[in-house]
N, C-alpha and C positions, 0 to 999 in steps of 0.2 A: 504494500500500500504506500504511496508518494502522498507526501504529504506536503511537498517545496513547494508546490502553486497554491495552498488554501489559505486563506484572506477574510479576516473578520473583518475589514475594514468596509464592508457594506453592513453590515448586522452592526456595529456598533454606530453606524448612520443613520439606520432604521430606530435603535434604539432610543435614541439622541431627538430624535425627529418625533416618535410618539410620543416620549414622556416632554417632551419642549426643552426645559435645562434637567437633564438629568444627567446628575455630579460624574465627574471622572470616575469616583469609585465604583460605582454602578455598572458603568462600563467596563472598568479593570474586572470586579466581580464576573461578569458575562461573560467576557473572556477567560478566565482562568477554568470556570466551570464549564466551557467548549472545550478547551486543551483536555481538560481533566476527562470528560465526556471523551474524547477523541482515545486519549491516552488507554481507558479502558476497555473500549472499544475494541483494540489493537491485540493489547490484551488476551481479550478473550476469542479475539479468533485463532492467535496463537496458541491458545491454550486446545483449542477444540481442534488444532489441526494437526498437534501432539497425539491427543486421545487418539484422531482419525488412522494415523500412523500405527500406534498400538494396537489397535481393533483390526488392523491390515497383516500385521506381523503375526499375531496370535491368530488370525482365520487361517494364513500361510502354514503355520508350522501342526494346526492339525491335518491341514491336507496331507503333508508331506508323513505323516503317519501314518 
């Protein structure tokens, strides 16, 4: 997963724009809980692509019995 082109910089425009002056930290908040959201994300397909692996190996080695 590439993640060098993704760009809050429209989402914290939107954000900016609905709420009228809403504070930099708000903003900063948004973004960190994207990142964080993203980060997880990544995560867990890593994680499910481990098990996928495992479940491949272990189908493999009863065959071969």
């Amino acid at each position: 997963m590439d993640l060098t082109n993704f760009d809050l910089a429209p989402t914290v425009r939107t954000i900016r724009s609905i709420g009228g002056a809403v504070s930099s930290t708000a903003a900063d908040n948004a973004k960190e809980v994207t990142y964080t959201a993203v980060g997880l994300g990544v995560l867990a397909y890593q994680r499910l692509q481990v098990r996928r692996r495992e479940i491949e190996r272990a189908l493999r080695d009863l065959d071969e019995r």
